[in-house]
C-alpha positions as CSV (number, residue, x, y, z in Angstrom):
1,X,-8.3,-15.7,21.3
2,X,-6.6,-12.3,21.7
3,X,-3.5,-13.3,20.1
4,X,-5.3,-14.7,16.7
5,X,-7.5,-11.2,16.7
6,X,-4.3,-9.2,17.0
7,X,-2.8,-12.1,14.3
8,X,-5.9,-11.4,12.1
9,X,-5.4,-7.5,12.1
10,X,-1.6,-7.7,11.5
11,X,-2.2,-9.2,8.7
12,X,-5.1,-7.3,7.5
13,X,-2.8,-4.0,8.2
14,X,0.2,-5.8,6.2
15,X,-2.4,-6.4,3.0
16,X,-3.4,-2.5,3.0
17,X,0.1,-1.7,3.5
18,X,1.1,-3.7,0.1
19,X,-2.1,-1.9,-1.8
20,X,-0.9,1.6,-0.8
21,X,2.4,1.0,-1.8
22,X,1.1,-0.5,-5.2
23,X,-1.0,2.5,-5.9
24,X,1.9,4.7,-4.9
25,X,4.4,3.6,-7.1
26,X,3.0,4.7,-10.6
27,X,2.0,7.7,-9.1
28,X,6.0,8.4,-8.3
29,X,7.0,7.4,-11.8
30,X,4.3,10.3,-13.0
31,X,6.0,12.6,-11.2
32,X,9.4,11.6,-12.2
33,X,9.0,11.5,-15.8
34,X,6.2,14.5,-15.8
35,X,2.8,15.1,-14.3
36,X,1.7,16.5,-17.8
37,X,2.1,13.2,-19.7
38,X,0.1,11.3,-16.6
């Protein structure tokens, strides 16, 4: 039962780790092309 918890949270922390990533790759590209045109 401990094992599937820690499976269960893994995964969990992998999904969040993918939406940060997401959300922090167009907020690169605004600063490489400019922060005024974003």
């Amino acid at each position: 039962m401990i094992t599937a918890l820690w499976h269960c949270e893994s995964g969990s922390f992998a999904t969040q780790n993918l939406r940060f990533y997401r959300a922090k790759e167009p907020l690169l590209e605004c600063k490489t092309i400019g922060f005024a045109k974003c």
